[in-house]
N, C-alpha and C positions, 0 to 999 in steps of 0.2 A: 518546560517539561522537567520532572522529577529526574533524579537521576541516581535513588538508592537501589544497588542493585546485587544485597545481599540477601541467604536465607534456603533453608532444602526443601524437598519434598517430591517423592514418585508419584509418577502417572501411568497410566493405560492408554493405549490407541488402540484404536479398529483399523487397522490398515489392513488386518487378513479378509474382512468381509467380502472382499473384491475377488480374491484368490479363491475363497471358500466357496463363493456364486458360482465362479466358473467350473471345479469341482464339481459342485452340485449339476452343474446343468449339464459336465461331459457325462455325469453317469448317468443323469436322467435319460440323455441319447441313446446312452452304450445299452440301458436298461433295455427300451422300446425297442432298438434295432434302427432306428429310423438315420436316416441321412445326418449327416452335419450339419447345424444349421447356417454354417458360415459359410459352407459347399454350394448353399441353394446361389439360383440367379436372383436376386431381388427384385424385388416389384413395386411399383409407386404406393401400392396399397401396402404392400410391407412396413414402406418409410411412414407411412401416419400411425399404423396399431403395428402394439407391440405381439409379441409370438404368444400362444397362450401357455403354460404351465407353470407352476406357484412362482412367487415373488424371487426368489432366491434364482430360480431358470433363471426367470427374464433379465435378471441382476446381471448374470453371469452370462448371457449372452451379449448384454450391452460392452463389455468390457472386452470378451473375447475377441468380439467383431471391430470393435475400434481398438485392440491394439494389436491386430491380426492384418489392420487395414483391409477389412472387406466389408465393412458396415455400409449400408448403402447410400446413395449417394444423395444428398436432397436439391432438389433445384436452388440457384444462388439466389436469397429472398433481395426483392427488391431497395436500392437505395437511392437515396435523393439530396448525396452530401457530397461532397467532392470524392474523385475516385482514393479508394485507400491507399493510401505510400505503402504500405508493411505488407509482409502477410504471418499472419496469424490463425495456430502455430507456424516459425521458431517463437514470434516475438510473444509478448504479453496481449495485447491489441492491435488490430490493425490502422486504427488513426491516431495522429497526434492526441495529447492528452489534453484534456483541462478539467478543472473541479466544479464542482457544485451544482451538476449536471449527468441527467445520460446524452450521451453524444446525437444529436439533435440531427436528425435522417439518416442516421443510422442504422440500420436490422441488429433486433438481439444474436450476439453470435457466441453467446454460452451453450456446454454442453451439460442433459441433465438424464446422468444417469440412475436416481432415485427414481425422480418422475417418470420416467418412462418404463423402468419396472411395479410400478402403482399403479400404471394406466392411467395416467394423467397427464401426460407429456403434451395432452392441445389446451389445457388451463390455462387462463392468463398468468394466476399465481405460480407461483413457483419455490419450492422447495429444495434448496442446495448446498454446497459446501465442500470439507476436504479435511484432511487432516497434514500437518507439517513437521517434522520429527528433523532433527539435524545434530551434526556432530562434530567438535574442531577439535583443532590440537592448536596449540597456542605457546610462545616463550615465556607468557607472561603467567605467572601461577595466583597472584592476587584477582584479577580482573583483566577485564579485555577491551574495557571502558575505555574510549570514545568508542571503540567498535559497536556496532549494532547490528542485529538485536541478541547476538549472540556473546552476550557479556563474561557468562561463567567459563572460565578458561577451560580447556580438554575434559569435556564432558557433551553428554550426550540428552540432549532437552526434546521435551514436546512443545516448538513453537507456537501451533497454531492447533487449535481443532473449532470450524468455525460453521455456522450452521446462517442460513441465510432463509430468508421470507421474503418476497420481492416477487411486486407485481409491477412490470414497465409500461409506462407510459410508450403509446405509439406514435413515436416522432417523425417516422417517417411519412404519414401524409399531414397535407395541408388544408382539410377538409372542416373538422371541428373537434372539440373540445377531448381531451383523455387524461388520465390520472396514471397515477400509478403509486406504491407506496412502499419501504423497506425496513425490515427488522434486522437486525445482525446480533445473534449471541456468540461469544467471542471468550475461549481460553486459553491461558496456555502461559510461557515464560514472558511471552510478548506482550503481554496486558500494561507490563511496566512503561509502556513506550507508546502505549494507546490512553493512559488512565487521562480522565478529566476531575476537577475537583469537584466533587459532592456526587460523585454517579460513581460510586461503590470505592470510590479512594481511598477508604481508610482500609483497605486490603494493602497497599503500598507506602499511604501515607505513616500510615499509623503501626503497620503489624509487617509491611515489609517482609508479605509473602511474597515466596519464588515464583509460584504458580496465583491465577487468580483470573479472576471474569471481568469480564467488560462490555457493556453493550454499545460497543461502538459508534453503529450508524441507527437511528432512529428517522425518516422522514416521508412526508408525503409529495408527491412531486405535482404539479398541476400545468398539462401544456396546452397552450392557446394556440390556430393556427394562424400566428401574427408574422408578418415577413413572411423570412425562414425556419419561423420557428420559434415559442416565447416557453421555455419551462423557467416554472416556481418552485423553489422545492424549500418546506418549511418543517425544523427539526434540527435533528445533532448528523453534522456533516462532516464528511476531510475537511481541513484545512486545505483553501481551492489551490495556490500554484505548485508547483512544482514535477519533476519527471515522477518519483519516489509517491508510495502509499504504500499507510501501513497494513494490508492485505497481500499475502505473500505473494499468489500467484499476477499480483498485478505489475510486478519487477522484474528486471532484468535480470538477477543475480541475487545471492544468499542474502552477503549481509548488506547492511546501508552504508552510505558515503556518511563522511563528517559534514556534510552541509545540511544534510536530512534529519539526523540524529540529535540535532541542537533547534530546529525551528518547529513551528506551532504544529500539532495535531490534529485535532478537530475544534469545530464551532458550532456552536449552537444558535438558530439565528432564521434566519430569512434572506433568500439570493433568486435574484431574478437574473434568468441568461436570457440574451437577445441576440438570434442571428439574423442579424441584419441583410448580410448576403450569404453568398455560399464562400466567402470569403472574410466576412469581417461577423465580430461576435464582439460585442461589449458586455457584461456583465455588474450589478451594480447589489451591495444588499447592506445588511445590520445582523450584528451580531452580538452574545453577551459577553465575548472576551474570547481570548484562545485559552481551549482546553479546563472551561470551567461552566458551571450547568450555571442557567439564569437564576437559579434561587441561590446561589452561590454569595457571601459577604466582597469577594472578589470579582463579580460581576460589574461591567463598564458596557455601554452603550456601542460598540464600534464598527466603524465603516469598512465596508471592500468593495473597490472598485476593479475591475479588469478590463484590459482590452487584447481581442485574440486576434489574430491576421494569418493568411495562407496565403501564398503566389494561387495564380490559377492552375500552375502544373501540380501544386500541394507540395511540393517537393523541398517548399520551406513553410516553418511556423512560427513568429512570432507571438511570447505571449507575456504580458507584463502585468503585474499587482500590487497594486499598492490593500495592504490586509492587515483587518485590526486595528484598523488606523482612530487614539485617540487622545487624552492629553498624556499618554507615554509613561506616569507615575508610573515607580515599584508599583507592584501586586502579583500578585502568583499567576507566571508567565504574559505577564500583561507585553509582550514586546511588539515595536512597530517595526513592523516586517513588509520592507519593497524586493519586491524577485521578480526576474525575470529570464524567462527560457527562450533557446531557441532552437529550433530541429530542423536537423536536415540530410536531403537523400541524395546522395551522392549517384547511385544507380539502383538496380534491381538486388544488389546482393549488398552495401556497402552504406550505411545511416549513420548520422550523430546527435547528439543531443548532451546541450549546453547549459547548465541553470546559474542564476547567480542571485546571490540576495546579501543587502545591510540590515541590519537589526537594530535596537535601541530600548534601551528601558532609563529611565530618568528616576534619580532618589532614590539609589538603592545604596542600603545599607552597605558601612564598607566590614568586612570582615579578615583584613590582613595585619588586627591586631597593632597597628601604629595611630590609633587615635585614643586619647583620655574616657569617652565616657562613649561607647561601642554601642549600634543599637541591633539589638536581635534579628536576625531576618525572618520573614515568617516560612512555618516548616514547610518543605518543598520547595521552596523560592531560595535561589540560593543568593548571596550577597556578592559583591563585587570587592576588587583587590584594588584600592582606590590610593591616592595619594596622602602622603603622614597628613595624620591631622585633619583631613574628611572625615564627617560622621557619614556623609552619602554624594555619591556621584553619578554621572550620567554612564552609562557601560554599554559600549558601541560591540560590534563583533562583525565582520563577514568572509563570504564564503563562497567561491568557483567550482563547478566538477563538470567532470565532463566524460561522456561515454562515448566512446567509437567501438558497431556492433557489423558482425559479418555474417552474414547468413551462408553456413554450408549447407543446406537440404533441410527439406520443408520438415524438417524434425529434430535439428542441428544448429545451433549458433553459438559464436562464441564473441568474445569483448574485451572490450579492458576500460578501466575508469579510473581516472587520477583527480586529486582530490584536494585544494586548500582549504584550510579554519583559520582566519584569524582570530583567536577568542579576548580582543584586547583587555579586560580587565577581570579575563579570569570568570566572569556571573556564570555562562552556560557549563562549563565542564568542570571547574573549580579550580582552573592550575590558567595563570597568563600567561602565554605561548601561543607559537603559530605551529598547527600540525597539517602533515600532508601525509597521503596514502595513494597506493597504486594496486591495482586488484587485474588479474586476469582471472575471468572467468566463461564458463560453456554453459548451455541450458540444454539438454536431450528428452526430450517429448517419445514417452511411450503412447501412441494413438493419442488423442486432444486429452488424456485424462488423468495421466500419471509424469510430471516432472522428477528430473533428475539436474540437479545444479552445482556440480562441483565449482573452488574457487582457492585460491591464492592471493595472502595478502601482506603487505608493507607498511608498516606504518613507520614514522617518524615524529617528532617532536621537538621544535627547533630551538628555543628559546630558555629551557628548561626540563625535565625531566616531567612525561604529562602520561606516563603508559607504567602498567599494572600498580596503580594506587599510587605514582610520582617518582616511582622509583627507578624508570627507564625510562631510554630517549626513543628505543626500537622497539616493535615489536613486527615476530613474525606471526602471522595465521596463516591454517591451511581445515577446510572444512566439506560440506557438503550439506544437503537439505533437500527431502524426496518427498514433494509437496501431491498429495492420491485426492482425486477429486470424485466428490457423488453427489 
């Protein structure tokens, strides 16, 4: 991953259009005279069709009512995966994570309040999204780097504004064949931390704008009803382990751990998931490298294997990766990355969740200026701080973090996460040192549609001075990020 992360430029959000629906639709009431429609008893027929009067009403009804919590209530759709540990809202989801997959007997449990003001809420397809706006204050006035993704110190960015096309595959029966397929158009400060090489790069690479596009997720997913369950999904994907994705409302908390912030993004590629039982998942595919498109000069052939495991109570997860696996050479983010997570539920109110991963890149340029004839490193890829007299070394790194989360009320949680780097020769952040961080942070759910995520952060840098451009060993953050969803 790139990690230039200078450069200005204002933006716009739509975040009142929510506020403005509602508006509109209390005066549309006030106008007719008619009841509240949040007063009525709901009716099964309510919950399929939506109320009738223009767009902007129904808009502004869907909001009202879920964050008024009287929307009505829909039967719980069927599932056929192990019972869920979480519930969801506080958390991000209700099941254990893994990548390069929709959760295989699982029910879609997004909420689409676009679509249901269009009248289209029983379409497979689906139309959605949010917009993410946040704001910190920070000790450090250069940068805020290892921090993610809120690098520019005490200022106030538009994260995320992100638009989705996504038609799901029907995982949960076992009957026969279904598809599904997804688009993701994706802007905002964060694009830095999503980009891939050759799919609009030279926004970052080359011109190291603030703001910029990314088309994230591209793919088609194809499920068989084999076992448990067999999806294929072919196209540009997360990078599959980890707690962390770069899609804000799928986290815990504002900003990223240092373990997140330094490994692979997406892939582009080909992944078959197998679930084998309601218990055990393997996972097997080929990819063209991390974080670079297949027509890319830095495209490599590489493998991902995984293997997933749950007790029968679900109350634990293991899940282990070996990703990207191939002969390791320098290349723009070429790293072989083994991680593995584990989660677990202490009770009804009280989870954790554990990731850990080594990394490696071989032949990489050294660039700590102690060798006779220095070899360039290519842009984006950064070089390693290698021993005098190496033109290139091998440049190992790894990384622990760990979150402990407590749910107060079904619209309430709060955490805290602490955090090791070791970045032994310097390639991922560009300083060698070992950094650690500790974050307390809350998430508050207005109805399933609007988060609120304040947080608190420490950082340190043990080995050298690795915070605001090198020139501290500490840094304090304190922020927040109010993620509105449509």
């Amino acid at each position: 991953m790139n990690h230039t992360i200078f450069g200005t430029r204002l933006v716009r959000t739509t975040a009142v259009l929510g506020v403005l629906a509602v508006w509109a639709t209390a005066a549309s009431a006030q106008k007719s005279g008619n009841q509240d429609p949040s007063e009525s008893t709901p009716t099964q027929a309510s919950q399929s069709a939506p109320p009738d009067g223009n767009f902007l009403h129904r808009l502004g009804l869907f909001y009202k009512t879920d964050w008024n919590g009287t929307a009505p209530e829909s039967p719980a759709p069927l599932r056929r995966a192990l019972d869920a540990p979480l519930d969801s809202p506080p958390y991000p989801g209700s099941d254990w994570g893994y990548g390069g997959s929709p959760a295989i007997g699982v029910p879609d449990g997004n909420v689409y309040p676009l679509m249901t003001a269009l009248k289209l809420q029983d379409k497979r397809t689906k139309v959605y999204g949010w917009i993410a706006p946040s704001f910190n204050f920070s000790t450090s006035s250069k940068n805020n780097f290892p921090v993610s993704y809120d690098v520019f110190p005490n200022s106030v960015v538009l994260n995320q504004a992100v638009i989705y096309i996504e038609r799901l595959p029907n995982t949960v029966q076992k009957d026969h064949f279904d598809w599904g397929y997804h688009f993701t158009a994706f802007y905002g400060n964060d694009y830095r931390f999503t980009t891939a090489k050759d799919y609009f790069s030279q926004q970052l690479l080359q011109k190291n704008r603030r703001y910029g596009f990314d088309p994230v997720l591209e793919y088609a997913d194809l499920y068989f009803p084999v076992k448990e369950g067999l999806n294929i999904r072919v196209g540009r994907f997360l990078s599959v382990p980890g707690i962390e994705a770069q899609l804000a409302p799928n986290n815990y908390n504002m900003t990223h751990s240092l373990l997140y912030t330094i490994d692979p993004f997406t892939d582009t590629g080909i992944l078959g998931t197998l679930k084998l039982t309601k218990q055990w998942m393997v996972q097997l595919g080929i990819s063209a490298g991390h974080d670079v498109a297949p027509w890319s000069d830095d495209r490599k052939p590489s493998a991902i294997a995984c293997l997933d495991y749950s007790t029968a109570s679900n109350h634990d997860n293991v899940y282990v990766c070996a990703n990207g696996i191939n002969d390791g050479k320098y290349a723009y983010n070429n790293l072989q990355h083994y991680d593995a997570t584990w989660y677990h539920k202490f009770n009804a109110k009280w989870h954790m969740a554990t990731e850990s991963w080594y990394m490696y890149e071989t032949n990489v340029p050294n660039v700590a200026g102690n060798v006779a004839i220095p070899v360039t490193p290519e842009l984006g890829a950064n070089g390693a701080i290698c021993a005098a007299g190496q033109q290139r070394c091998t440049a190992p790194e790894y990384a622990i973090v760990n979150y402990i989360n407590r749910e107060i009320s079904p619209k309430l949680t709060v955490g805290f996460r602490s955090d090791l780097l070791n970045d032994k020769k310097g390639q991922r952040t560009g300083i060698a040192t070992k950094y650690t961080e500790n974050t307390i942070y809350a998430t508050k759910y207005f109805g399933s549609t609007v988060l609120l995520r304040p947080e608190i952060r420490f950082d340190h840098s043990w080995d050298k001075p690795g915070y605001n451009g090198g020139l501290a060993r500490n840094q304090f953050f304190a922020g927040a990020d109010l993620i509105y969803k449509f």
